[in-house]
gemmi code that builds the backbone of each chain (N, CA, C; Angstrom):
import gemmi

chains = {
    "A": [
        ("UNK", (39.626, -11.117, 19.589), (38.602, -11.169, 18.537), (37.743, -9.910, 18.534)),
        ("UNK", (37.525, -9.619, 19.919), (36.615, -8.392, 19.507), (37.805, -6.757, 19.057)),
        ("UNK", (38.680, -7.047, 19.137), (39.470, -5.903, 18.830), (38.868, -6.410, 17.415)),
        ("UNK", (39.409, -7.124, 16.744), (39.103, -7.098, 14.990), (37.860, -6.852, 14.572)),
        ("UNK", (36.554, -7.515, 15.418), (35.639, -7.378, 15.023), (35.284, -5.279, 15.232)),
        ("UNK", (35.654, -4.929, 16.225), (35.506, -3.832, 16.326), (36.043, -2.974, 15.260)),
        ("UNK", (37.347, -3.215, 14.879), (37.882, -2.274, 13.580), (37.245, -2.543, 12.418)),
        ("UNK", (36.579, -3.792, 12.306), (35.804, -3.923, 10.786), (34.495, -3.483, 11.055)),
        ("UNK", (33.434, -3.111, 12.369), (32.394, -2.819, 12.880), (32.319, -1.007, 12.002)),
        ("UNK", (33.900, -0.304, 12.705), (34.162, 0.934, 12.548), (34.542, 1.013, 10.695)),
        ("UNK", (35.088, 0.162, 10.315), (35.406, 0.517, 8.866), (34.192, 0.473, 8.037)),
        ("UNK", (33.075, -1.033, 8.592), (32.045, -0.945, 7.948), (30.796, -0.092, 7.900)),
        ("UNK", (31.088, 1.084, 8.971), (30.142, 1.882, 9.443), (30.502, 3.341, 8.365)),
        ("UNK", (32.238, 3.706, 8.270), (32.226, 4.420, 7.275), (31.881, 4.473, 6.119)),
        ("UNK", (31.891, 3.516, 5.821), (32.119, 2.728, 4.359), (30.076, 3.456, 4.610)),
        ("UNK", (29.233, 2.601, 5.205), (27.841, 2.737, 4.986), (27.347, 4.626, 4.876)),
        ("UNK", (28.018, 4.943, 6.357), (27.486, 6.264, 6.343), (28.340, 7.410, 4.830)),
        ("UNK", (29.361, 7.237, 4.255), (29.641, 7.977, 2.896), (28.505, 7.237, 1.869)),
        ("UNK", (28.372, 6.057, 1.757), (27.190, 5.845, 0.533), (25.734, 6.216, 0.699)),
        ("UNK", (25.268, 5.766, 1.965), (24.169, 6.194, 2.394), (23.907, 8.160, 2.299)),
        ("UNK", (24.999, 8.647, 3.016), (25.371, 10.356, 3.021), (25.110, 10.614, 1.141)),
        ("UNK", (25.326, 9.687, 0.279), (25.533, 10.194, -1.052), (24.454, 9.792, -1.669)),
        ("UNK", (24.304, 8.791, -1.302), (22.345, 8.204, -1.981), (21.548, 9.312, -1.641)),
        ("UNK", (21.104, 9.430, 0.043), (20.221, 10.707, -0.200), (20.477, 11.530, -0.462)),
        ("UNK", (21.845, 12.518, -0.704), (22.330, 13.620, -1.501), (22.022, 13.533, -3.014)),
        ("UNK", (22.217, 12.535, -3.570), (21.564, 12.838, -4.872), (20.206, 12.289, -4.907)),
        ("UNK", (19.390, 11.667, -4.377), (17.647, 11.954, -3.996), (17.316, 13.091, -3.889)),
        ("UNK", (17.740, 14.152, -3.174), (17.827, 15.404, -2.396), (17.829, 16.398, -4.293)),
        ("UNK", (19.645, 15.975, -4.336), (20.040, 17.160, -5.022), (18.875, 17.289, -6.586)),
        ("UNK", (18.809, 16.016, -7.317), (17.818, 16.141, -7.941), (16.200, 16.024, -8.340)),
        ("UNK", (15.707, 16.738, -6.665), (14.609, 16.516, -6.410), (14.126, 17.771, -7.458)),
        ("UNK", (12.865, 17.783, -7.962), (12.026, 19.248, -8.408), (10.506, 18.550, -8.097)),
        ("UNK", (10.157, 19.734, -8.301), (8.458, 19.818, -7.735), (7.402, 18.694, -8.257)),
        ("UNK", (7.840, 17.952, -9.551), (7.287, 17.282, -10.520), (7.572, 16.162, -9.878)),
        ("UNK", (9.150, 15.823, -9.486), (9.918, 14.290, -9.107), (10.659, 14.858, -7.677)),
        ("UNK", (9.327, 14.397, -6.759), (10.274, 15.391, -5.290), (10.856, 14.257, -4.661)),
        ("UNK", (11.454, 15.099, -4.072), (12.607, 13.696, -3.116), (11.572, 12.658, -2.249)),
        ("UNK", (12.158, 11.783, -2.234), (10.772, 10.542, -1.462), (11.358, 10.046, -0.087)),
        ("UNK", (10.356, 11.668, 0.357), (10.645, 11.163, 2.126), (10.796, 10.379, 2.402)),
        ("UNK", (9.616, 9.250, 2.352), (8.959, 8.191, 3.438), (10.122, 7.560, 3.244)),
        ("UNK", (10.618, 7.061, 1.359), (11.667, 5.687, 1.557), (12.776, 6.379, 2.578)),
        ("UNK", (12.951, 7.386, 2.601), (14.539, 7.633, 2.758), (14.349, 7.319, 4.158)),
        ("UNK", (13.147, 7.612, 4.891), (13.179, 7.706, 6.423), (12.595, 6.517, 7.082)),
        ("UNK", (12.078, 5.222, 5.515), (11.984, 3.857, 6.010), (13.771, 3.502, 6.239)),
        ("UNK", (14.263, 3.753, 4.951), (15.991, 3.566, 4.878), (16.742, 3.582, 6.389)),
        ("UNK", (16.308, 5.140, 7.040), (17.441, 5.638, 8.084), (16.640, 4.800, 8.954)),
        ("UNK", (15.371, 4.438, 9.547), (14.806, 3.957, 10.585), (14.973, 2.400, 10.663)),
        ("UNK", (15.715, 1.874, 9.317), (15.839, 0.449, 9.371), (17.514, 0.093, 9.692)),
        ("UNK", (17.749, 0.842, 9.038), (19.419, 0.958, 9.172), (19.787, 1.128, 10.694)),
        ("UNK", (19.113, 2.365, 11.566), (19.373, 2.926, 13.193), (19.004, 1.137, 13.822)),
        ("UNK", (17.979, 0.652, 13.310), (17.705, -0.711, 14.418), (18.406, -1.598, 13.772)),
        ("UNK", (18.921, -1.587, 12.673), (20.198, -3.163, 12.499), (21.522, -2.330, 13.181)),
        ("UNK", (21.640, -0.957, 13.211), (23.219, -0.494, 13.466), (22.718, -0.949, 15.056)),
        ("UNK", (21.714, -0.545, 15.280), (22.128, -0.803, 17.238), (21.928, -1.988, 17.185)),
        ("UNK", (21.295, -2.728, 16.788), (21.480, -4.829, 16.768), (23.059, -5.160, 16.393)),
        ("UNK", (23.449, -4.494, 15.901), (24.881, -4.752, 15.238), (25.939, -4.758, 16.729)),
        ("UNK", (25.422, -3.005, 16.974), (26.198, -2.894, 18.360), (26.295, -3.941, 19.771)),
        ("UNK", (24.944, -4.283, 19.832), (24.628, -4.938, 20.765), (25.563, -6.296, 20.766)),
        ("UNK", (25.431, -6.584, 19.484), (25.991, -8.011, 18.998), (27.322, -7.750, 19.222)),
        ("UNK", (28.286, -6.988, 19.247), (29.711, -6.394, 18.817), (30.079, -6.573, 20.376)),
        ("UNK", (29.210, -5.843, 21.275), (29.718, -6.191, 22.588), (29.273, -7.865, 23.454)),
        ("UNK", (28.636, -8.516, 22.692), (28.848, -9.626, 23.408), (30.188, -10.991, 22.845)),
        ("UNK", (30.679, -10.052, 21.699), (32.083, -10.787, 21.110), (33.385, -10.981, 22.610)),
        ("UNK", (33.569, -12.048, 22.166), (34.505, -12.604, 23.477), (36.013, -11.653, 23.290)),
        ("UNK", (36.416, -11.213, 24.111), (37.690, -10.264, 23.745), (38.995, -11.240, 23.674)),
    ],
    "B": [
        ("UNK", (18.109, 22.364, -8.936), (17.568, 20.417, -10.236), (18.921, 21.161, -11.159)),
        ("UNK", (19.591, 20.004, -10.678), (20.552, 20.364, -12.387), (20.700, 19.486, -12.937)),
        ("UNK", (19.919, 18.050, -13.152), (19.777, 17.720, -14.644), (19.511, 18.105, -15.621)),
        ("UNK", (18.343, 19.222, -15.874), (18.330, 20.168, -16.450), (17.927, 21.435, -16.481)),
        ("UNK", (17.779, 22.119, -17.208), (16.923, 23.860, -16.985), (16.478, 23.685, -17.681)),
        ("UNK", (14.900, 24.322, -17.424), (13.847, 24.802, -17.944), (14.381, 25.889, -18.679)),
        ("UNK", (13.679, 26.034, -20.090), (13.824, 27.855, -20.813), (12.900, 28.410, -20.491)),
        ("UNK", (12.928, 29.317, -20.850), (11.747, 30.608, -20.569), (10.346, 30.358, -21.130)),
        ("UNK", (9.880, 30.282, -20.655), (8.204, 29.493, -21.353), (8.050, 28.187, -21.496)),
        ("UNK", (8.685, 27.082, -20.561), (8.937, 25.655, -21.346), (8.030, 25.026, -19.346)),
        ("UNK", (7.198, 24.316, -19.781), (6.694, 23.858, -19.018), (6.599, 22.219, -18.545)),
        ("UNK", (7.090, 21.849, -17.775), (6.716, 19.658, -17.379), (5.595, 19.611, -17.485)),
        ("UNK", (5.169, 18.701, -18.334), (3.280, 18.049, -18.884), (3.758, 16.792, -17.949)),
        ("UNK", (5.094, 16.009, -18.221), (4.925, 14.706, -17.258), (6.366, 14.307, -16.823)),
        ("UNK", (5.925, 13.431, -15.659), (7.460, 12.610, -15.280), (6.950, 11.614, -15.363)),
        ("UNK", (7.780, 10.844, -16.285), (7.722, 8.928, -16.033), (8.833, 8.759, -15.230)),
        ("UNK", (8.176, 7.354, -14.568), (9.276, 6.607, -14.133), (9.767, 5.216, -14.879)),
        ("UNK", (10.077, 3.950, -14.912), (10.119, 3.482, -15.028), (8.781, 2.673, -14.131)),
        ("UNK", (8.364, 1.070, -14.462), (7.184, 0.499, -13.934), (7.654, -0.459, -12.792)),
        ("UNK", (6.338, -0.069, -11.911), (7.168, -0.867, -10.399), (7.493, -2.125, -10.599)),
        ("UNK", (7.207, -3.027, -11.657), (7.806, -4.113, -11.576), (9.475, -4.036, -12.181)),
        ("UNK", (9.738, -3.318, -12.492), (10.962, -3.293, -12.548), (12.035, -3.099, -11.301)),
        ("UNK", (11.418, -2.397, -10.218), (12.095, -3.204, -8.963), (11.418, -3.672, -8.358)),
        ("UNK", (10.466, -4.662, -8.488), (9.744, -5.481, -8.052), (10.823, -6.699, -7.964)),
        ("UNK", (11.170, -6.662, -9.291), (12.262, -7.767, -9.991), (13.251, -7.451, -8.863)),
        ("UNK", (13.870, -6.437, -8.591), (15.225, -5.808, -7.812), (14.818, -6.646, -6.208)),
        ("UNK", (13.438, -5.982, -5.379), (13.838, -6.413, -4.483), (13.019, -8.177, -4.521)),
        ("UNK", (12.846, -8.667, -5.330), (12.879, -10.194, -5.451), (14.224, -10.961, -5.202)),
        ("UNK", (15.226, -10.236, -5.933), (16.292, -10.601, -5.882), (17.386, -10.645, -4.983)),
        ("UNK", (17.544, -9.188, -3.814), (17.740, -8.765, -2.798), (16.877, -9.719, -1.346)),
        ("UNK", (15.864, -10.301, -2.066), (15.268, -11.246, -0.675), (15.707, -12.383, -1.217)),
        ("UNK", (16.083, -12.765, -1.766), (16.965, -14.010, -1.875), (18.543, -13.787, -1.606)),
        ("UNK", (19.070, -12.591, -1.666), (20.153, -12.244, -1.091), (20.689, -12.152, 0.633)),
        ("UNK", (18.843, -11.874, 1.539), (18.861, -11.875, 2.185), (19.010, -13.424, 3.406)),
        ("UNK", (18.308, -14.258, 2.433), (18.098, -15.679, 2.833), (19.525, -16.207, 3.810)),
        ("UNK", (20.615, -16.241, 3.512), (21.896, -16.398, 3.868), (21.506, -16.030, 5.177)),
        ("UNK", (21.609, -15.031, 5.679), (21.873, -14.337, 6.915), (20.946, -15.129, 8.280)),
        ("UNK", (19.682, -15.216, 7.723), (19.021, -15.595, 9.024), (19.324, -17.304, 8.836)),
        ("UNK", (20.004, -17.650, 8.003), (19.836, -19.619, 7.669), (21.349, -19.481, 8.434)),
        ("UNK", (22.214, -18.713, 8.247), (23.189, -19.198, 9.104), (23.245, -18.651, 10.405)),
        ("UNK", (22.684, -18.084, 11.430), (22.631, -17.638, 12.156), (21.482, -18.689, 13.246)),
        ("UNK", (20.904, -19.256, 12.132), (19.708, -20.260, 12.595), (20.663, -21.894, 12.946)),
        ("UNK", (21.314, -21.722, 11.017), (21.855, -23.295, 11.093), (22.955, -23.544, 12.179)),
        ("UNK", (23.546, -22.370, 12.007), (25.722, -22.510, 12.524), (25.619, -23.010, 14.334)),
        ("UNK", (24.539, -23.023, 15.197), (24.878, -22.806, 16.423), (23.767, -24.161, 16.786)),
        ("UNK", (24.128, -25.177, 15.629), (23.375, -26.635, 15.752), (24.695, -27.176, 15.510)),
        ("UNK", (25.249, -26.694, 14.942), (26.937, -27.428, 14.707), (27.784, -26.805, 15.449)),
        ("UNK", (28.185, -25.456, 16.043), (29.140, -24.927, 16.708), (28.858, -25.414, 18.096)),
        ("UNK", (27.548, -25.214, 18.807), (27.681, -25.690, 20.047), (28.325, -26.737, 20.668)),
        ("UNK", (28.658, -26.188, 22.262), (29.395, -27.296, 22.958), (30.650, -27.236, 21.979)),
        ("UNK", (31.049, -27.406, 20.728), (32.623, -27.441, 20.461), (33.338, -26.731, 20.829)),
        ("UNK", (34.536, -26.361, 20.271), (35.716, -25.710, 20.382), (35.500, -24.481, 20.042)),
        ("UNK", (35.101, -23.988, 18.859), (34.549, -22.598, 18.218), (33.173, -22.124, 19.002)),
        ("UNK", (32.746, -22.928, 19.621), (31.483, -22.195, 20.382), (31.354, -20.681, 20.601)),
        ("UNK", (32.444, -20.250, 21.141), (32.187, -18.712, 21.206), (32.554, -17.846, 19.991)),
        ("UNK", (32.296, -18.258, 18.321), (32.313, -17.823, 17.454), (30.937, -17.605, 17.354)),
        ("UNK", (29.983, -17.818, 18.262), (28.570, -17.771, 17.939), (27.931, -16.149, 17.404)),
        ("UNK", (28.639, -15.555, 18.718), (28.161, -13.959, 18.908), (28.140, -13.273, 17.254)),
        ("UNK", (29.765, -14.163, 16.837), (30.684, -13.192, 16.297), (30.168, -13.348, 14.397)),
        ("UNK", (29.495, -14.476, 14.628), (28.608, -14.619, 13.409), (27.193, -14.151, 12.950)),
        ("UNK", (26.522, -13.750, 14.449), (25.281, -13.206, 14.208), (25.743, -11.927, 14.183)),
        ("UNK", (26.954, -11.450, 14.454), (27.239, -9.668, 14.388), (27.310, -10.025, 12.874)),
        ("UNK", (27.919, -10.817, 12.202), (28.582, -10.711, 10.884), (27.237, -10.466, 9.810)),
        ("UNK", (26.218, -11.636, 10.461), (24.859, -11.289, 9.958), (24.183, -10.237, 9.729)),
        ("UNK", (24.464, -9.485, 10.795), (23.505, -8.004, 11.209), (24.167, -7.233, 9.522)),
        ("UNK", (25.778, -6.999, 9.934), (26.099, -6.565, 8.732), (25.896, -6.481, 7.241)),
        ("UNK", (26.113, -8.560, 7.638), (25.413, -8.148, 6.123), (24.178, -8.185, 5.494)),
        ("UNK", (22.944, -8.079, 6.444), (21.798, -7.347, 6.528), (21.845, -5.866, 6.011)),
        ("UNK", (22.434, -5.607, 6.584), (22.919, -3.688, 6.405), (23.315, -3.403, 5.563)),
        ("UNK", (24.511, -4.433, 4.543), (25.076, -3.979, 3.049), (23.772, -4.480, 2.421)),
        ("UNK", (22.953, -5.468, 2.485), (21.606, -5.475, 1.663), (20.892, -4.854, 1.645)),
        ("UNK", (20.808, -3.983, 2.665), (19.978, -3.051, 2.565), (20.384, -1.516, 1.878)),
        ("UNK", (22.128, -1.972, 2.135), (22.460, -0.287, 1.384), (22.231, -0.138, 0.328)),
        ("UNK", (22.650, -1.742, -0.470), (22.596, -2.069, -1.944), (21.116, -2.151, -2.649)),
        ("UNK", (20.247, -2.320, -1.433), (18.347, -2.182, -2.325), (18.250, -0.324, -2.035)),
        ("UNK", (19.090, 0.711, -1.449), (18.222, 1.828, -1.582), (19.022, 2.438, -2.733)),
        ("UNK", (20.548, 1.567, -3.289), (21.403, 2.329, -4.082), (20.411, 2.019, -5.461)),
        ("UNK", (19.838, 0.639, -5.457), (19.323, 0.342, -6.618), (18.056, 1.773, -6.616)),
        ("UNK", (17.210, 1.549, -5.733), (16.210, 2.330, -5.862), (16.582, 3.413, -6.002)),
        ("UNK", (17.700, 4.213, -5.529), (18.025, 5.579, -6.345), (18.000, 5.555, -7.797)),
        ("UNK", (18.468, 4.630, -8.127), (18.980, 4.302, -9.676), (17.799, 4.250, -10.254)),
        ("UNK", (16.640, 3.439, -9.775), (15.539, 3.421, -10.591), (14.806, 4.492, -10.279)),
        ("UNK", (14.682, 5.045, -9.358), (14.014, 6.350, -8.712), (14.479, 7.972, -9.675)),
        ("UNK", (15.755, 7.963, -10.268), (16.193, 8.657, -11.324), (16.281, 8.431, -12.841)),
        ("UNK", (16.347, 7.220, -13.174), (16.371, 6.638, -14.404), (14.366, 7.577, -14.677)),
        ("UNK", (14.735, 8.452, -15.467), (13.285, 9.371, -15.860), (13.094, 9.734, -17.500)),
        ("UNK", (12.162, 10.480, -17.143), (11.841, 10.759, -18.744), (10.581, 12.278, -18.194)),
        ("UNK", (11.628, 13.049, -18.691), (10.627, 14.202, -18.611), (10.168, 14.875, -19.656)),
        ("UNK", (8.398, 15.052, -20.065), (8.052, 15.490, -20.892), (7.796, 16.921, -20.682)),
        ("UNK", (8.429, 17.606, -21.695), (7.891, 19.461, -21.520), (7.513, 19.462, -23.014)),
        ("UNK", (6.706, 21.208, -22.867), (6.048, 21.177, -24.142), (6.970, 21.585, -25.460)),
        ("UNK", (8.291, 21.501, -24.877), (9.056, 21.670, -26.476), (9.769, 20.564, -26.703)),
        ("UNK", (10.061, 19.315, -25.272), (11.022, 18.642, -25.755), (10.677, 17.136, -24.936)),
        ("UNK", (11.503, 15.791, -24.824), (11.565, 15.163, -24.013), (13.109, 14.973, -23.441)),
        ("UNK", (13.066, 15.238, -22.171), (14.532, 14.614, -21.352), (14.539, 13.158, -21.051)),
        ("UNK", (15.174, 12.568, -21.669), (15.762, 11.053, -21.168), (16.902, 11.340, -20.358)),
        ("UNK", (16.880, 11.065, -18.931), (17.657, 10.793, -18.107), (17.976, 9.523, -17.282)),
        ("UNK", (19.234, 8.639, -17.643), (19.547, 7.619, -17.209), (20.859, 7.631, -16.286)),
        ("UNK", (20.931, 7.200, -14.989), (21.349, 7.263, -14.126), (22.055, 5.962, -13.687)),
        ("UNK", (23.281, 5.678, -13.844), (24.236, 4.877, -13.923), (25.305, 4.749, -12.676)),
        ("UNK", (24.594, 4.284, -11.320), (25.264, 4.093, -10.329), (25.374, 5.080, -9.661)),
        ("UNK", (26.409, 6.002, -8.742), (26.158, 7.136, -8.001), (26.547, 8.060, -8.726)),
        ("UNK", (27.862, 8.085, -9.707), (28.260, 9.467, -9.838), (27.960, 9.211, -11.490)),
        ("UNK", (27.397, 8.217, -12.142), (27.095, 8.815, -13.544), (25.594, 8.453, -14.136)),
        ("UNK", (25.442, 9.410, -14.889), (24.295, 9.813, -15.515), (24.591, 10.075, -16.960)),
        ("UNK", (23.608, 9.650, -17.284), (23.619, 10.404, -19.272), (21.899, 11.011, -19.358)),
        ("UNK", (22.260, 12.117, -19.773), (21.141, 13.295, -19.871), (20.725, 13.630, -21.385)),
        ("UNK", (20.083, 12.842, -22.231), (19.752, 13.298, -23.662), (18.088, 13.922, -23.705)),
        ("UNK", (18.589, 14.518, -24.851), (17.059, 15.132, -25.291), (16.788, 15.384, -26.807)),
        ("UNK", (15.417, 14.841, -27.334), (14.414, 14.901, -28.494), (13.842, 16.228, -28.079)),
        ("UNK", (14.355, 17.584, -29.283), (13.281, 18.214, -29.705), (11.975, 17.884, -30.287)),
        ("UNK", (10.566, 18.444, -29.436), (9.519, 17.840, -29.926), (9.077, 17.943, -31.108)),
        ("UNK", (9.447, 19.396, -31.678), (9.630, 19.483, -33.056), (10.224, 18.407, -34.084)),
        ("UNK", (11.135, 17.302, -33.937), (11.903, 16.550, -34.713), (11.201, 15.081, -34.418)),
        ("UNK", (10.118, 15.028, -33.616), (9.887, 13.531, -33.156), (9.066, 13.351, -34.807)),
        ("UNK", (9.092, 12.343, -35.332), (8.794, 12.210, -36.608), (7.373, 11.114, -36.139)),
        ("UNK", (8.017, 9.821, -35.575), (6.768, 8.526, -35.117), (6.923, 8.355, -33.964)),
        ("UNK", (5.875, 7.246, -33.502), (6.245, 6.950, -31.707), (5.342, 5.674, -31.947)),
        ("UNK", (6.530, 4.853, -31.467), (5.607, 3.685, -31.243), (5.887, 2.908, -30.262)),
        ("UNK", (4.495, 2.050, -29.776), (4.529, 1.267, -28.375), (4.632, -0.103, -28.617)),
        ("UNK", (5.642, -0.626, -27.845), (6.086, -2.189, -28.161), (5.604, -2.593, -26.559)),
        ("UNK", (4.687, -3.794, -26.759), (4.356, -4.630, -25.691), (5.127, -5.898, -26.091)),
        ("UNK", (5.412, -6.747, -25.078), (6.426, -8.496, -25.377), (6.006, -8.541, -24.316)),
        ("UNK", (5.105, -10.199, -24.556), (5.142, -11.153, -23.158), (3.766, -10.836, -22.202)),
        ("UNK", (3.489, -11.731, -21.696), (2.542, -11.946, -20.713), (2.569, -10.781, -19.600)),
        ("UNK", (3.602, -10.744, -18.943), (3.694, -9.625, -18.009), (3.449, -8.482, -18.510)),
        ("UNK", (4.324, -7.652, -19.587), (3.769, -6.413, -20.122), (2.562, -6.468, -20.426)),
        ("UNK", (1.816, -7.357, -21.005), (0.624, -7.022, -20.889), (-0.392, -7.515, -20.129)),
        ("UNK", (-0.028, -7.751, -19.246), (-1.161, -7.970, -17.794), (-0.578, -6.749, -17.020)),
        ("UNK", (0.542, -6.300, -16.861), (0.621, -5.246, -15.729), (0.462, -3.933, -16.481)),
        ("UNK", (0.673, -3.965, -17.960), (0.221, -2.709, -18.640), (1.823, -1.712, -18.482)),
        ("UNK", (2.988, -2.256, -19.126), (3.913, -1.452, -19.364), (4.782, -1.938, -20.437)),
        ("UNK", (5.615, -1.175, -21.473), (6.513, -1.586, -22.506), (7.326, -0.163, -22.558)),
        ("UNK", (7.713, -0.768, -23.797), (8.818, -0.026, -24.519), (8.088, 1.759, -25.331)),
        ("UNK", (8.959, 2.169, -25.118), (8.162, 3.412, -26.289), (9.884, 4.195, -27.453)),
        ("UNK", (9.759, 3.878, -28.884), (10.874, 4.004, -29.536), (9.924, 5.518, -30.703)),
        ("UNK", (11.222, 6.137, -29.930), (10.421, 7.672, -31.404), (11.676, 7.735, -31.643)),
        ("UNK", (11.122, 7.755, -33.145), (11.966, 7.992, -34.349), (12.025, 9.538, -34.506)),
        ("UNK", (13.056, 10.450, -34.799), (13.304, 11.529, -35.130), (13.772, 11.713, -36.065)),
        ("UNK", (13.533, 12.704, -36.739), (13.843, 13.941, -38.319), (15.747, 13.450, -38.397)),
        ("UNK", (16.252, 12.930, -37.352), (17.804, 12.741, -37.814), (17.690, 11.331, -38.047)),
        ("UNK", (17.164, 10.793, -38.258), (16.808, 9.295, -38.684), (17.504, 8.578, -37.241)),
        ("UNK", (17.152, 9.164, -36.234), (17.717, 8.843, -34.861), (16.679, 8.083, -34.249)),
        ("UNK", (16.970, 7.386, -33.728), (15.758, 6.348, -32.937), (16.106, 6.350, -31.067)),
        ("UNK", (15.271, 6.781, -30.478), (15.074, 7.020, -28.922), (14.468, 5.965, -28.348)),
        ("UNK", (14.590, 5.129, -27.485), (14.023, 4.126, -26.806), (14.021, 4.384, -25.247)),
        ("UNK", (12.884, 4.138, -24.774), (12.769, 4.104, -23.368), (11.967, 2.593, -22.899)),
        ("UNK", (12.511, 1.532, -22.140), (12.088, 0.723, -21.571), (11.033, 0.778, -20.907)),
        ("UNK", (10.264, -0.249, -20.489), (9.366, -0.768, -19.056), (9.307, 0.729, -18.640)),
        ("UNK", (8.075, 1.285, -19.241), (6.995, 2.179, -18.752), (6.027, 2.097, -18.554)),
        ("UNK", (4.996, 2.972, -18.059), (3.808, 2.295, -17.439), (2.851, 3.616, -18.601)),
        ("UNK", (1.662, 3.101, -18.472), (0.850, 4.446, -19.078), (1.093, 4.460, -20.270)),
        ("UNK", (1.144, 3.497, -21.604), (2.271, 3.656, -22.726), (1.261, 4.669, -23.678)),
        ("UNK", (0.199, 4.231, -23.942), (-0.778, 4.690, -24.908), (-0.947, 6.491, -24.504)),
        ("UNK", (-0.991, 6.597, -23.071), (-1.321, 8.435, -22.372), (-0.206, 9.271, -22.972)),
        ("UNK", (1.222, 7.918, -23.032), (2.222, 9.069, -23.080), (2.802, 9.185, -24.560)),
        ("UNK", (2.109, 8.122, -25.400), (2.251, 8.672, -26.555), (1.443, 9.337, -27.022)),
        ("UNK", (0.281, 9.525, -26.883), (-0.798, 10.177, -27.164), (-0.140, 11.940, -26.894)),
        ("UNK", (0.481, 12.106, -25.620), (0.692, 13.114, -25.126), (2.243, 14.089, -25.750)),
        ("UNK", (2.712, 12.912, -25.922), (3.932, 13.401, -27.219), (3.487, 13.798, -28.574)),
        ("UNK", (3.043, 12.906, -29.282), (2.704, 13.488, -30.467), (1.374, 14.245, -30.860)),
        ("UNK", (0.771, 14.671, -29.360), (-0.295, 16.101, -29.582), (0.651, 17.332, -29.447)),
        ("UNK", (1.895, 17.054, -28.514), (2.763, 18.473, -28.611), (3.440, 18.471, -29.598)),
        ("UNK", (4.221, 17.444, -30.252), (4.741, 17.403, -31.519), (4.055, 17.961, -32.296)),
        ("UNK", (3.116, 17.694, -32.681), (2.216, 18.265, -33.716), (2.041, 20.111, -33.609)),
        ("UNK", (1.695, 20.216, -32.187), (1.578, 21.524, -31.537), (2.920, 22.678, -31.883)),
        ("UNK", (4.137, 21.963, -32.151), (5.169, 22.847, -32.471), (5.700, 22.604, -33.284)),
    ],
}
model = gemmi.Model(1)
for chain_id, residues in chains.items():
    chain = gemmi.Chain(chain_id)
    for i, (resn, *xyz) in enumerate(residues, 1):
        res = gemmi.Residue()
        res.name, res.seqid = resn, gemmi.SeqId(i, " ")
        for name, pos in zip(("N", "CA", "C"), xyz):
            atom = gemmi.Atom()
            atom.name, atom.element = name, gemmi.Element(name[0])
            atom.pos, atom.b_iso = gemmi.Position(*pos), 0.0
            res.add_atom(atom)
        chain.add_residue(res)
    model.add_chain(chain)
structure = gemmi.Structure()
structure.add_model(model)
structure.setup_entities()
């Protein structure tokens, strides 16, 4: 079980980091001085995401093998 | 910025956004999306224990975490969406820019010269307690422009048709 859970852990992690990588790329790309890119959400975003990905992890290794 | 370029002498008077209750609505909806996750993670291990599946316990609160994490990818994809969905006023023109998921966008623009009327549509209790509507200018091509749930409606028509007039 944890082999499977592990390959869908790893597929679901790509899958997050290309959309996430592309959300703030276009926050980013069409930021201007008038409509600037919005730090705070993006770095509420990554700081909420880092503590469910390591809750995730944590959880992943107590799966029965 | 390449939604659009500025010309040579053309200056931003404003950026709208759309009005925070419009993802107000979004993450209302997203916390009811969320509900699932902690009810089964709460309920499942009042019925799994001691059985046979017992050690499916782990393997459901991992499943949880996850899909915590796609709810959360899916409230910052929205908020991009509403975070770009704009309206930029310069002194020759307005940009309507609407932003349609990650890779599409539609980018139109009213010369301020051609805006002919502008008018503000309020509907309903909410628009007018939180103070946002519709704003529809009619243009010289007998073309009609609409922008939804804005905030500020009266500043920003006021502020269109003093530059209209101006050019």
């Amino acid at each position: 079980m944890f082999f499977f859970a592990f390959l869908f852990f790893a597929g679901f992690a790509l899958f997050y980091l290309i959309l996430s990588l592309a959300t703030i790329y276009h926050l980013w790309r069409f930021a201007f001085p008038e409509h600037p890119a919005p730090v705070s959400i993006t770095a509420g975003f990554l700081v909420l995401s880092g503590i469910l990905w390591f809750l995730a992890a944590g959880l992943l290794l107590q799966i029965p093998s | 910025m390449s939604l659009f370029t500025l010309r040579p002498g053309e200056h931003i008077l404003k950026v709208i956004n759309k009005h925070w209750f419009v993802f107000a609505k979004i993450i209302i909806g997203f916390s009811l999306l969320l509900v699932p996750a902690p009810v089964a993670t709460a309920l499942l291990p009042l019925f799994l224990e001691g059985g046979q599946f017992a050690n499916l316990l782990p393997l459901i609160d991992f499943l949880a975490v996850l899909y915590a994490l796609l709810v959360l990818l899916l409230l910052f994809l929205f908020w991009m969406d509403y975070y770009l969905d704009m309206w930029v006023i310069t002194d020759f023109r307005i940009i309507d820019i609407e932003q349609y998921g990650l890779f599409s966008r539609q980018v139109a623009e009213i010369p301020l010269k051609q805006v002919q009327d502008v008018t503000v549509e309020v509907h309903g209790v909410l628009q007018t307690f939180l103070r946002f509507g519709a704003i529809r200018i009619q243009t010289a091509g007998e073309r009609e422009f609409a922008i939804e749930d804005i905030p500020r409606l009266e500043e920003t028509k006021e502020l269109i048709l003093t530059h209209a007039h101006k050019t």
